[in-house]
C-alpha positions, 0 to 999 in steps of 0.5 A: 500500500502507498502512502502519497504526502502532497505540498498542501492540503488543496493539492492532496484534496485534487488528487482526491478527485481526479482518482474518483472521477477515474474511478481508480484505487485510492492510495491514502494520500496526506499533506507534507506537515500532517505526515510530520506530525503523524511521523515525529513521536516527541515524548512532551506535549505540543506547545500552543502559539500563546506559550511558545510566545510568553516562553519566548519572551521570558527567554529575552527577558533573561538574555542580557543586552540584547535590547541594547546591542541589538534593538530587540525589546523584552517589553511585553508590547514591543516583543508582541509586535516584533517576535516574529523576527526571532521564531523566523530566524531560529526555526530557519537554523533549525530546519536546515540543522544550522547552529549558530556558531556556523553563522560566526565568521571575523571577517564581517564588522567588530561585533558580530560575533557577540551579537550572534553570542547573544542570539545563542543565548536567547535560543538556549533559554528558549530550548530550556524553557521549552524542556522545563514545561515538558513542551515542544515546539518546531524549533525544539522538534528537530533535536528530539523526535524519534519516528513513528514507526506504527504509522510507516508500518501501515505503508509499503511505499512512500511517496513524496511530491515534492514542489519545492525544495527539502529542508536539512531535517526533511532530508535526513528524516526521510533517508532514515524512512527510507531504512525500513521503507521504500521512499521514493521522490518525485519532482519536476527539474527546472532551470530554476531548480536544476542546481539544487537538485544536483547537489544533493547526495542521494542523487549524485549517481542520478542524471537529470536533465532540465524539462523532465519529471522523475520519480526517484527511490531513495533507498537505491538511489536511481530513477524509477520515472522519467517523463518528458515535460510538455507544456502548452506553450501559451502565448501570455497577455500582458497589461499595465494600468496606472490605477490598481484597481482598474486590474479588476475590470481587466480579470472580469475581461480575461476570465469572460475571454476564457469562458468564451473559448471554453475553457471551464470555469473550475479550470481557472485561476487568479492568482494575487502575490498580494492576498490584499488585492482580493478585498479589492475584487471581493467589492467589484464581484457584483455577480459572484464569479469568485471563490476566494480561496483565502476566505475573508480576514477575521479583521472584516468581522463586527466583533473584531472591529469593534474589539479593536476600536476600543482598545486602540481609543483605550491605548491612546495617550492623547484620545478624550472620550466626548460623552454626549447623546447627541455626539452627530447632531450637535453642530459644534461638535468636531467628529474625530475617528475613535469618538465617531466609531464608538458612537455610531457603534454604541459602544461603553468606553468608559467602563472598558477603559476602567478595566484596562489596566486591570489584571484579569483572569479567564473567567473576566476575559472570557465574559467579556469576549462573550458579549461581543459575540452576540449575533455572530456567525457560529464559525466566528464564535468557534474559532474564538471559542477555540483560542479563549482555550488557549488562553485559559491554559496560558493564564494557569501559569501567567498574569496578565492585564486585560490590555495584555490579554488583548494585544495577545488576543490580536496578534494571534487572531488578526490572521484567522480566516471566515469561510467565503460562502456562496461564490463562484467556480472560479478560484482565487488564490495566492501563489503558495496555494497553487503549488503543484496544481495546473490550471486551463486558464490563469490570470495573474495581477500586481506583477510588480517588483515591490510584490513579486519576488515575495521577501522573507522575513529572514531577509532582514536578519542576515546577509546573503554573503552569511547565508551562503557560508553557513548553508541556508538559503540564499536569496537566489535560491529563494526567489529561484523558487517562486520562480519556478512556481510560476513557470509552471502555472504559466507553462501548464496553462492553455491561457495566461494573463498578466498584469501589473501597475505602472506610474512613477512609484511602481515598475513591472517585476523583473521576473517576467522577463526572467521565466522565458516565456513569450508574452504579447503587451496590450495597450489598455484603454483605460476608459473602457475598463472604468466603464466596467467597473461601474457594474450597475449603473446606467448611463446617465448624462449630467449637467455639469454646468456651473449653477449662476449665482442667485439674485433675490432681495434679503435683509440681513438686518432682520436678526442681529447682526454677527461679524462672521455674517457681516464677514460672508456679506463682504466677501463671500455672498454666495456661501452667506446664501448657502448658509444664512438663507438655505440654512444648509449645513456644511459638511464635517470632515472626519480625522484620525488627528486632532484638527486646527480648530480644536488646537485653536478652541483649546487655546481659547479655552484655557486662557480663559480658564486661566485668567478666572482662576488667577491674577488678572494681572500676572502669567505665571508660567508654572500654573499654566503648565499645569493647567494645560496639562490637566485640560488637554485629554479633554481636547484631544491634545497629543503630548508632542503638541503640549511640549510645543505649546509650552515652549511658545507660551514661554513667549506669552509670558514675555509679552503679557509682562511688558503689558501688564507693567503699562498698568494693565489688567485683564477686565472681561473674558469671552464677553458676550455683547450687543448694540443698536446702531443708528443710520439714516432713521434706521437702526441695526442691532450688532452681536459678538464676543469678544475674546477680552478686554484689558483696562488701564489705571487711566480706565482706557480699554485695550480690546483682544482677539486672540488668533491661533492661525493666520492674522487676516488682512484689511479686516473689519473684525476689530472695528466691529468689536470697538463699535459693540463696546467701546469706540475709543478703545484701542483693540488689537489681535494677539497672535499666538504663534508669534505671541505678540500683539499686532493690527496689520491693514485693519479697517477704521471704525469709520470704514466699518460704519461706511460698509454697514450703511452701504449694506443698508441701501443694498439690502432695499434691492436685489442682491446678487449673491455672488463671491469675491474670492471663491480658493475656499467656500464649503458650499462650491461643490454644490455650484462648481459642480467639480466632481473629482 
């Protein structure tokens, strides 16, 4: 009886179904990491990936200067988000039954053999660690299994289909299988694989040649198979847009071609080396043509979404929760990302924040869990179910706060798939997931260098000049692989198509160049694949032109009269119209940061408090640090835009003493005001508030308005304040990022009296609502009518 071990489980699975549907006698067939699991007998228990990681940590923990010679941290978050830099590298050494002494080598820079010291010592308290909790792992596995022998007695013969390449331990294992049991490799030779394959012993008696297909019995070290490759020799279709996802429209138009010349939807493929291309096409497949191989990112999910939403507003050191019921009708409220999604999703924040730092144990955890949960999908509910077990055998041994447990949490599920249900016959996959598997027609999309060849993690970690002394892989090699996977999806195929992005930022990969293939470029028109994409509409033609400003009669005097109206009035009729006369409401923008107007309203804000709370005529720089510290998480203020604000206070300080000693102090704050002004019989009613008022010991009136921006020009702001409280008065805008006094080309209170009696004839006849300058009008998509 044959046992036959595939590349994957989608590999083992189509052979499978081509036996059935020959109607032939089944060999058991597997997948190559469940036969070594089935075949590696370890005398501990496997350990999960929560305390392979905690070990993990604890081992950097113990290992003395590792943060500080080489930049990995044992805090518990840092380590979170960078341990995988570690696994990678020890589970590459141990594959390939490297130590790292074979990495040391003097002729590379002073202190690299004591870095690698340090690596020796972090990977030794690991194995310890490891062996103290009767555990195992893949790193530790090499070192300590012995073989099932049960399990290889149920076969006569073993098969291996290899698709890539054997590592050192895979290597050994199976020439110790081989002791006892026929096994026997099969393998496709490539000019991209010839020299691997070439330098192996157990195949240094055996003749390859490039385009053949062997099957090879280790035990007497000679060819059993050889078959010649053939392949279809397709001509390949190329194509480059300059918009990415103008690559969906294009895979719509390949796989209707393909259909159309009769190829079977179950016989094609897209491939995407970047799986985030798939969100892309999932929002284009209006019809459902796709079967998404990958399945849908746990991350899509509602109970992820909102889990995540709370933590990070929970984890930000500059994030004020706005409590207030109606946080998207109130018109002075300033929407701010995390604020937003948790209203809109009626989440508790606060009582999630209580808790965060807090130490949990399972039972909290898992309640809490729980209750996001409720009306999930049950696939959704069971794979969390399954890692909260996980967790509960963590927290036997461990305590951790709730943020901990969360970001724990995260790492290990932010890569969980949900089944994708209802799609179509036509598959979409990476290009790992195609291994071994041929295909009538393929598609493939992002043939960019940036995407294609795919970089390994380990890249990072050494040098090509190192790998290559000690044995592992080298990058040649590497990308000698993926090579290899395309050619033969490329080669195997009836019809290919290829595309890639082309702009400034992003080129084609090299690689199409490289696999000796014949391809033709087509030149796309980019207008017909925009006009695919829009699946579901119909044409429509749209009038596009420009609205005319409108013209009617308007008294703006029929209500007081505020500066920011008298403003618009002067220069921006039309937005006044939009405003004031349709009462349309502008748009608010959402922001993942703190906005300018709110930096502006925090400024106000506190010296307003400040100048309550103290003397009205001293800055004491001291007290209002402290006081910008107390009040900036209400206003969102980040610690980087606090440290700069005291530094430019400590210039306020300055010029409010040179105030204060012309005899000075602080009279009014945010002083709300109104007045009857008289013209021609009639009489208009002016409203404000002013920012402060100043008086002397000679009780002169010193008007402020405080501007956090830019100080504007040929302005009648300050005329209009000095006609609402005092026309003697001097009035000036304190501009607070010079931190000085300054009243540059203002307008007199004569000329605001002119304007305002101006304003009165104008408003007894139509006016036309026109605007002076239009840089900036929150209303002119609206009249300009410029979809962009």
């Amino acid at each position: 009886m044959k046992l036959r071990i595939f590349g994957s489980t989608r590999k083992t699975k189509e052979y499978y179904e081509q036996s059935k549907a020959l109607n032939a006698l089944l060999d058991d067939a597997i997948n190559i990491q469940d036969f070594l699991e089935r075949v590696c007998l370890v005398n501990s228990y496997k350990a999960s990936s929560y305390e392979s990681l905690l070990l993990m940590q604890e081992a950097c923990l113990r290992s003395k200067n590792l943060e500080k010679e080489l930049g990995i941290s044992a805090d518990f978050f840092t380590f979170l988000k960078n341990n995988e830099y570690l696994f990678s590298f020890f589970k590459e050494l141990s594959l390939e039954k490297k130590s790292i002494d074979d990495l040391k080598n003097n002729d590379y820079y002073a202190n690299y053999n004591e870095h690698l010291e340090i690596l020796k010592e972090v990977f030794d308290h690991y194995l310890a660690l490891l062996k103290k909790n009767n555990l195992h792992d893949d790193l530790s596995l090499v070192k300590d299994y012995s073989i099932n022998f049960d399990f290889i007695d149920e076969y006569d013969v073993i098969m291996y289909n290899l698709e890539g390449f054997l590592s050192k331990f895979e290597e050994d294992l199976f020439l110790q299988i081989s002791k006892y049991k026929e096994v026997i490799l099969c393998f496709r030779v490539s000019r991209f694989n010839y020299e691997y394959f070439s330098k192996f012993d157990f195949l240094s008696e055996v003749d390859l040649e490039i385009g053949f297909y062997y099957e090879v019995s280790l035990n007497q070290k000679k060819i059993l198979k050889k078959d010649k490759i053939y392949t279809q020799n397709s001509k390949v279709k190329v194509k480059s847009f300059e918009i990415r996802s103008l690559q969906c429209a294009f895979v719509m138009d390949e796989v209707s071609n393909f259909l159309r010349e009769g190829l079977k939807p179950e016989n094609i493929i897209i491939i995407t080396p970047d799986e985030n291309f798939c969100d892309l096409l999932r929002l284009f497949d209006k019809n459902n043509m796709f079967n998404f191989a990958s399945g849908i990112n746990i991350k899509e999910s509602l109970f992820y979404q909102k889990l995540k939403i709370l933590y990070n507003a929970a984890n930000s050191e500059s994030f004020y929760y706005q409590k207030q019921e109606d946080y998207f009708l109130n018109e002075d409220t300033i929407f701010d990302y995390y604020n937003t999604f948790l209203h809109y999703l009626n989440l508790d924040f606060e009582n999630f924040k209580s808790q965060f730092d807090q130490q949990f144990n399972f039972e909290q955890f898992e309640n809490l869990i729980i209750q996001f949960l409720e009306n999930e999908k049950q696939e959704l509910i069971s794979i969390v179910q399954k890692e909260l077990c996980f967790i509960k055998d963590l927290l036997k041994n461990q305590s951790l706060k709730f943020k901990e447990l969360l970001q724990l949490f995260f790492i290990h599920i932010s890569n969980l798939t949900l089944s994708y249900i209802g799609g179509g016959k036509i598959t979409v996959m990476g290009l790992l997931e195609s291994r071994g598997l041929h295909f009538d027609g393929v598609v493939i999309v992002d043939f960019n260098e940036d995407v294609i060849p795919k970089r390994s993690i380990n890249e990072l970690f050494l040098n090509n000049e190192v790998r290559k002394k000690a044995g592992l892989i080298s990058y040649e090699r590497r990308e000698n692989l993926q090579r290899f996977y395309y050619e033969n999806l490329i080669k195997n195929a009836k019809k290919v198509s290829i595309s890639y992005v082309e702009n400034e930022e992003q080129r084609k990969s090299r690689f199409l160049d490289d696999l000796d293939i014949k391809y033709f470029y087509e030149k796309p028109n980019s207008k017909t694949y925009l006009d695919a994409l829009r699946l579901n509409y119909q044409s429509v033609r749209l009038n596009l032109e420009p609205i005319k400003a409108p013209i009617l009669k308007h008294n703006p005097f029929e209500k007081p009269l505020s500066f920011t109206r008298f403003n618009l009035l002067q220069n921006q009729k039309r937005t006044y119209y939009y405003r004031y006369v349709l009462n349309l409401k502008e748009a608010r923008a959402l922001s993942y940061e703190n906005n300018f107007k709110n930096e502006g309203n925090f400024i106000h804000k506190i010296l307003e408090i400040y100048y309550k709370e103290n003397l009205k005529n001293y800055f004491d720089c001291d007290i209002f640090n402290k006081l910008l510290q107390r009040e900036s998480l209400r206003y969102g203020i980040g610690d980087l835009e606090l440290e700069i604000l005291k530094i430019r206070f400590e210039n306020f300080y300055k010029n409010e003493q040179k105030h204060f000693d012309l005899g000075y102090k602080v009279d009014k704050l945010e002083l709300p005001i109104s007045k009857v002004l008289n013209f021609k019989q009639e009489s208009i009613e002016l409203i404000g508030v002013i920012d402060r008022i100043d008086r002397n010991n000679k009780d002169e009136n010193f008007i402020i308005d405080y501007k956090s921006g830019k100080i504007p020009t040929d302005s009648y702001q300050l005329a209009f304040y000095q006609a609402l409280y005092d026309h003697d008065a001097q009035a000036f805008f304190y501009d607070l990022k010079r931190m000085k006094f300054v009243k540059e080309k203002v307008k007199s209170l004569p000329d605001l009296f002119e304007s305002l009696k101006e304003l009165l004839d104008e408003s007894k006849e139509e006016i036309e609502f026109e605007n002076k300058k239009d840089g900036y009008c929150p209303y002119r998509l609206i009249y300009k009518k410029e979809v962009k």
